[in-house]
BAVO-553373 format. One record per atom (N, C-alpha, C): residue in one letter; x, y, z; residue number from 1; atom name. Coordinates in pm, whole numbers. Each point is the difference from the previous one (the first is absolute). Layout:
BEGIN
SITE,rest,east,north,up,nr,atom
SITE,A,X,Y,Z,NUM,CA
...
This chain:
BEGIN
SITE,rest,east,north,up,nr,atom
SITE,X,9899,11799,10894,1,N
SITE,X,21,78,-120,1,CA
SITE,X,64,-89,-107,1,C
SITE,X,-21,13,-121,2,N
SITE,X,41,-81,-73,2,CA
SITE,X,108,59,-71,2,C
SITE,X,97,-96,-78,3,N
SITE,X,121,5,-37,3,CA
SITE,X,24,20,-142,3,C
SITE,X,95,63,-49,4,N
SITE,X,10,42,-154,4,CA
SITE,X,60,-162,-19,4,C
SITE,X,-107,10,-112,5,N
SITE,X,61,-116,-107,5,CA
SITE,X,65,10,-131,5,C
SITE,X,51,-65,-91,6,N
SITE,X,78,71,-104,6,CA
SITE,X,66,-121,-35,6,C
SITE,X,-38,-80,-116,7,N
SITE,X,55,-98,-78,7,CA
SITE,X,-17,11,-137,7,C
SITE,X,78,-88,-70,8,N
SITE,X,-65,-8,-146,8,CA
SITE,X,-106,-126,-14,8,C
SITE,X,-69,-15,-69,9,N
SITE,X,-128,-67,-31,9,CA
SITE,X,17,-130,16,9,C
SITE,X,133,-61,-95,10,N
SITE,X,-18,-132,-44,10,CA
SITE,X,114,-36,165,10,C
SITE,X,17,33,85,11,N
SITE,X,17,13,147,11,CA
SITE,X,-86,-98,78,11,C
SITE,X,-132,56,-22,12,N
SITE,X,-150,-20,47,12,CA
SITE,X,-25,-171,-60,12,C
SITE,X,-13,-23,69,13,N
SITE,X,-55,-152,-28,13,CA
SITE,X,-122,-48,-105,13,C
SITE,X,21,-78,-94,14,N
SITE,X,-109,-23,-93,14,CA
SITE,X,-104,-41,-12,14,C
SITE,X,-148,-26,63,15,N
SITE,X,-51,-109,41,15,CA
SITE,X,-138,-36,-135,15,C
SITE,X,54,-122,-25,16,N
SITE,X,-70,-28,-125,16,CA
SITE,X,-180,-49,91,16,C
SITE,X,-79,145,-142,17,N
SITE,X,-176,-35,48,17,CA
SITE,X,-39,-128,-48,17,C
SITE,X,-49,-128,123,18,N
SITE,X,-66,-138,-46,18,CA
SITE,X,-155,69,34,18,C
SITE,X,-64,40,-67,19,N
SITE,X,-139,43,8,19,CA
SITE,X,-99,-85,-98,19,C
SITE,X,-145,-6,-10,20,N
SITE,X,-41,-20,-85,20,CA
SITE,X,-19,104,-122,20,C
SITE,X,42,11,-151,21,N
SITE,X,-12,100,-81,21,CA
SITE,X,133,61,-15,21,C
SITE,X,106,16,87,22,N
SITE,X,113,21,-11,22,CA
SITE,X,66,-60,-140,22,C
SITE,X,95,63,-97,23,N
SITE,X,117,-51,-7,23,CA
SITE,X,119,31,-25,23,C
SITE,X,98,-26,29,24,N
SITE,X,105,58,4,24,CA
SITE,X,47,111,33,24,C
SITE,X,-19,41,143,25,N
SITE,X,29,129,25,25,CA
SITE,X,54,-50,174,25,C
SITE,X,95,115,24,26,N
SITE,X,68,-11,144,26,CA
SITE,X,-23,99,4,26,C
SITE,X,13,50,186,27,N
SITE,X,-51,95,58,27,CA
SITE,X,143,43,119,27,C
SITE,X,53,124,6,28,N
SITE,X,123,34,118,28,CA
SITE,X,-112,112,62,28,C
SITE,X,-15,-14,126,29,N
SITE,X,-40,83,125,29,CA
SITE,X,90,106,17,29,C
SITE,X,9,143,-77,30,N
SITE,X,139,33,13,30,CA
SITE,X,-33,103,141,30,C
SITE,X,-98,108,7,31,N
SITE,X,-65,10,111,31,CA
SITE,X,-112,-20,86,31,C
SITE,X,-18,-33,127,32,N
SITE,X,-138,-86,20,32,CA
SITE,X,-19,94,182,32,C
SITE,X,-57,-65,76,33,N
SITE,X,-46,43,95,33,CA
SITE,X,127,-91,105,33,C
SITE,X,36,-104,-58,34,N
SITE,X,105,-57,80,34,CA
SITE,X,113,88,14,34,C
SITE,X,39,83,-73,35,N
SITE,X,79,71,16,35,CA
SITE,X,-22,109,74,35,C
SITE,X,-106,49,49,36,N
SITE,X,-79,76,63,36,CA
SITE,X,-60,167,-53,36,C
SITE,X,-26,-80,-156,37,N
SITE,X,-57,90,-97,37,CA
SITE,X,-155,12,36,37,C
SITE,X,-62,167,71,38,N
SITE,X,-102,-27,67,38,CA
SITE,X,-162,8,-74,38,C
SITE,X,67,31,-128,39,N
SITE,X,-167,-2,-109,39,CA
SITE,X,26,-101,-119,39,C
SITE,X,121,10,-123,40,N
SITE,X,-13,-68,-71,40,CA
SITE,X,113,-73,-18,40,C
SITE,X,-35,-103,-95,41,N
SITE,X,113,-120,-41,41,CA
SITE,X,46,35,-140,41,C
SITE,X,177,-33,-44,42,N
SITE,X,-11,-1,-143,42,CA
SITE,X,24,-124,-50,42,C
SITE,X,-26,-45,-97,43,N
SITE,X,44,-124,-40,43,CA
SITE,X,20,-16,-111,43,C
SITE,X,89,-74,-53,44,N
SITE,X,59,-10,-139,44,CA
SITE,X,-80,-176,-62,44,C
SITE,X,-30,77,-153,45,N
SITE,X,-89,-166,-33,45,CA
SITE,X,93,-12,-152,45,C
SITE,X,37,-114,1,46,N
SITE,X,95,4,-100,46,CA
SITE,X,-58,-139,-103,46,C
SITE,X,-45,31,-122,47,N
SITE,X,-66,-112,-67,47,CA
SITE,X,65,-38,-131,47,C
SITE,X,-71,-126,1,48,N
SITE,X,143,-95,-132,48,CA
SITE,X,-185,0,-121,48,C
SITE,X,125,65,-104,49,N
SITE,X,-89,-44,-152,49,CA
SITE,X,-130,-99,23,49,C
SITE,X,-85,50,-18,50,N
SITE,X,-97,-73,-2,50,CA
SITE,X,-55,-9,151,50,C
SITE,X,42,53,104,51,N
SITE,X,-60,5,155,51,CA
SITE,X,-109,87,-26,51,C
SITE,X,-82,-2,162,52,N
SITE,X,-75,64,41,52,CA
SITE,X,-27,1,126,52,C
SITE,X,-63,126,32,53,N
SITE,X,-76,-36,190,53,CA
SITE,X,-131,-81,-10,53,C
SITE,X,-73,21,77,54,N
SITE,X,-123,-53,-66,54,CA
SITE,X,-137,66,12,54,C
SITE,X,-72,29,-45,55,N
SITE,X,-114,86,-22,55,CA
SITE,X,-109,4,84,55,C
SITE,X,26,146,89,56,N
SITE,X,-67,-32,136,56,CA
SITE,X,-31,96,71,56,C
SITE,X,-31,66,78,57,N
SITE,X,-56,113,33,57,CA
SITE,X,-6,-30,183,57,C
SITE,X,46,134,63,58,N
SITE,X,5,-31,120,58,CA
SITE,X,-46,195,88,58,C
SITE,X,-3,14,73,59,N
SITE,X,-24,124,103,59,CA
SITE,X,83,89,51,59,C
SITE,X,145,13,-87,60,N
SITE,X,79,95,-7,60,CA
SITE,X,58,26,-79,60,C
SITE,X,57,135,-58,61,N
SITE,X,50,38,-126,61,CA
SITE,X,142,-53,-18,61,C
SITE,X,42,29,-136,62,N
SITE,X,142,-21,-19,62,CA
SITE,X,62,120,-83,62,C
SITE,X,129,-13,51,63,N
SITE,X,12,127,-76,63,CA
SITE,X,146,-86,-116,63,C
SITE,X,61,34,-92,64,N
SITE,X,34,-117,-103,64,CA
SITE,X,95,91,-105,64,C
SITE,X,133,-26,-4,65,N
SITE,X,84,107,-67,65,CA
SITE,X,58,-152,-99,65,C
SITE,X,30,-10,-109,66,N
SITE,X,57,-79,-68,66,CA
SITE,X,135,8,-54,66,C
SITE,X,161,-57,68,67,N
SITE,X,81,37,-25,67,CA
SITE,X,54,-82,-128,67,C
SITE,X,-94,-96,-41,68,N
SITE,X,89,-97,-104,68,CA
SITE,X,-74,-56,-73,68,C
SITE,X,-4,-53,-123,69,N
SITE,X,-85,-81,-99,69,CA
SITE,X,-145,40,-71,69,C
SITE,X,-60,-33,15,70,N
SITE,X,-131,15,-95,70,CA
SITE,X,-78,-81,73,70,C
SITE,X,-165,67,-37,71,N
SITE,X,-95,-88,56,71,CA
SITE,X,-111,51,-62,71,C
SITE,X,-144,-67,88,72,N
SITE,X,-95,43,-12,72,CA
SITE,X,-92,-16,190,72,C
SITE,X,-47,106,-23,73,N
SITE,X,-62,-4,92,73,CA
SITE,X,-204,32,-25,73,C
SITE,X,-12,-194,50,74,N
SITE,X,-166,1,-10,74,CA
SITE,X,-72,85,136,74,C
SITE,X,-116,37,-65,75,N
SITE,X,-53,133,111,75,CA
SITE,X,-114,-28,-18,75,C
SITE,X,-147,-57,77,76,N
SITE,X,-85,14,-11,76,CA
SITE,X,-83,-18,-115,76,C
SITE,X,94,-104,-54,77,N
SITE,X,-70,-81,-163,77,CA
SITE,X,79,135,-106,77,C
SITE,X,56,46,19,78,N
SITE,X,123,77,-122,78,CA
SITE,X,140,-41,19,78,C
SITE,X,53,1,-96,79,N
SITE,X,154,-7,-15,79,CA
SITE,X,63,154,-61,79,C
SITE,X,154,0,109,80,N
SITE,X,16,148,-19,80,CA
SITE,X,151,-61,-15,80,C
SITE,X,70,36,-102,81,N
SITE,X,124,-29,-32,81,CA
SITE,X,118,109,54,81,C
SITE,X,114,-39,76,82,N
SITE,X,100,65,100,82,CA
SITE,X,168,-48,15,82,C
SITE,X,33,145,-39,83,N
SITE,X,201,-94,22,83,CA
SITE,X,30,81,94,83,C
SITE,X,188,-37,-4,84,N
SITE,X,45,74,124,84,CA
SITE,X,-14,185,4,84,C
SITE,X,-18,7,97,85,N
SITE,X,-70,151,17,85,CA
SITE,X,-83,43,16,85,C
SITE,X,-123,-108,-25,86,N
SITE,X,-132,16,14,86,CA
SITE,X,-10,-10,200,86,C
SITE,X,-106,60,47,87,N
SITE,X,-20,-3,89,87,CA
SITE,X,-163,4,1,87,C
SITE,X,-32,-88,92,88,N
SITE,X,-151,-38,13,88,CA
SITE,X,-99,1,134,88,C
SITE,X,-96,81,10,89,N
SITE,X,-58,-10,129,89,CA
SITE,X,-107,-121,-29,89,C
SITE,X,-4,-109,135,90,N
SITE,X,-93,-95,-35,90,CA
SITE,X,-144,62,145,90,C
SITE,X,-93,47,-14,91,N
SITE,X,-91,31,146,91,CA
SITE,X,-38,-111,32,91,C
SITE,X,-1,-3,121,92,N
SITE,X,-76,-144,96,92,CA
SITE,X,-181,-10,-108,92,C
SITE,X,11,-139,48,93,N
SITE,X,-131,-77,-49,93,CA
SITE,X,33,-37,-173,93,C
SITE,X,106,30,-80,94,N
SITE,X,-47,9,-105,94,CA
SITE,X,61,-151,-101,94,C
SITE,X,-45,-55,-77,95,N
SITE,X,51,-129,-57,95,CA
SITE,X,166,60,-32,95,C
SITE,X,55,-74,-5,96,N
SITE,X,129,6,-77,96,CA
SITE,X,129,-87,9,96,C
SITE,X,58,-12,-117,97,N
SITE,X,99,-101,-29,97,CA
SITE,X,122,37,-85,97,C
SITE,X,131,-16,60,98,N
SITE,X,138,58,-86,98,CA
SITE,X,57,-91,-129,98,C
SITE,X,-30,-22,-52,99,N
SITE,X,89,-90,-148,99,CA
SITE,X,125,51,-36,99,C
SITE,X,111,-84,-26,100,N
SITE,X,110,20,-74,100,CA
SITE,X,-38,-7,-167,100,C
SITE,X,30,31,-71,101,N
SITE,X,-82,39,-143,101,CA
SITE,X,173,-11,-76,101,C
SITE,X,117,13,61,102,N
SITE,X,112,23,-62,102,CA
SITE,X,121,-136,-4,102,C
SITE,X,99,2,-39,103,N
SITE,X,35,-105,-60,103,CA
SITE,X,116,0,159,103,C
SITE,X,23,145,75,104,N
SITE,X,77,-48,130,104,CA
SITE,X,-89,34,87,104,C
SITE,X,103,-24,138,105,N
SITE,X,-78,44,147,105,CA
SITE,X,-83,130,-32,105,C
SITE,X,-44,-39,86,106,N
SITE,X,-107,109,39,106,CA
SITE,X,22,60,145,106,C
SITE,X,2,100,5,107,N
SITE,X,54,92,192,107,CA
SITE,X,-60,94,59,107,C
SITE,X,-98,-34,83,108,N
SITE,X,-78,116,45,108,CA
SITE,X,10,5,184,108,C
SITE,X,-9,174,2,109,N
SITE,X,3,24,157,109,CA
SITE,X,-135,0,30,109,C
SITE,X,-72,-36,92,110,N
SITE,X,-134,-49,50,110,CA
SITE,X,1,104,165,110,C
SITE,X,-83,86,5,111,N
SITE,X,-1,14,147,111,CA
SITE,X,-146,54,58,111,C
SITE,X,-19,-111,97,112,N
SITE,X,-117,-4,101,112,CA
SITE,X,15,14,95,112,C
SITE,X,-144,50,60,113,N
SITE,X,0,19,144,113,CA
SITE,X,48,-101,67,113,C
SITE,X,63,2,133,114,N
SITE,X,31,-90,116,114,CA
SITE,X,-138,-85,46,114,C
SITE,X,-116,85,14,115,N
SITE,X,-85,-150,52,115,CA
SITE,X,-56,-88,-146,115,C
SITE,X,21,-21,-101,116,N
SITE,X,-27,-72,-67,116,CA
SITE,X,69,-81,-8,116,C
SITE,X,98,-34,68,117,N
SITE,X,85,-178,63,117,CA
SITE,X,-17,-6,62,117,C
């Protein structure tokens, strides 16, 4: 059985994305399956002025609440402009890419299914 967890964020370890298309963005695992979370993960993506993920499309959804900064989010050859509060469903298969668009961080909660790691 798994165990209550309960920290604050910047707790969670930072781990800066070396990807291709990446930039400037770190990633904290705040819940995952290691913890013995048995469907989804959350994860915090925290991006510097001028970052991004990188534009890509994969076989499970995301679900995407934005607690900080400004952005844009590319979708399938559109750009859809988003600050904190915005919350975003991304469905599996579909292109997409997060931009910082604002002059600070950028902070978003990210959460996917467990078998897509």
């Amino acid at each position: 059985m798994a165990e209550l967890k309960m920290m604050r964020a910047h707790e969670v370890e930072a781990e800066e994305i070396r990807h291709e298309g990446v930039e400037k963005v770190t990633l904290r695992w705040l819940i995952s399956k290691s913890d013995g979370a048995p469907t989804f993960a959350m994860r915090l993506f925290e991006v510097g002025p001028g970052g991004h993920s990188p534009l890509h499309r994969h076989e499970w959804e995301h679900e995407v609440y934005i607690l900080a900064g400004q952005g844009e989010l590319d979708y399938e050859g559109r750009s859809f402009e988003f600050a904190a509060g915005h919350f975003i469903f991304v469905p599996a298969g579909r292109e997409h890419r997060f931009r910082n668009t604002g002059p600070g961080e950028m902070k978003f909660l990210c959460l996917v299914p467990n078998d897509s790691y």
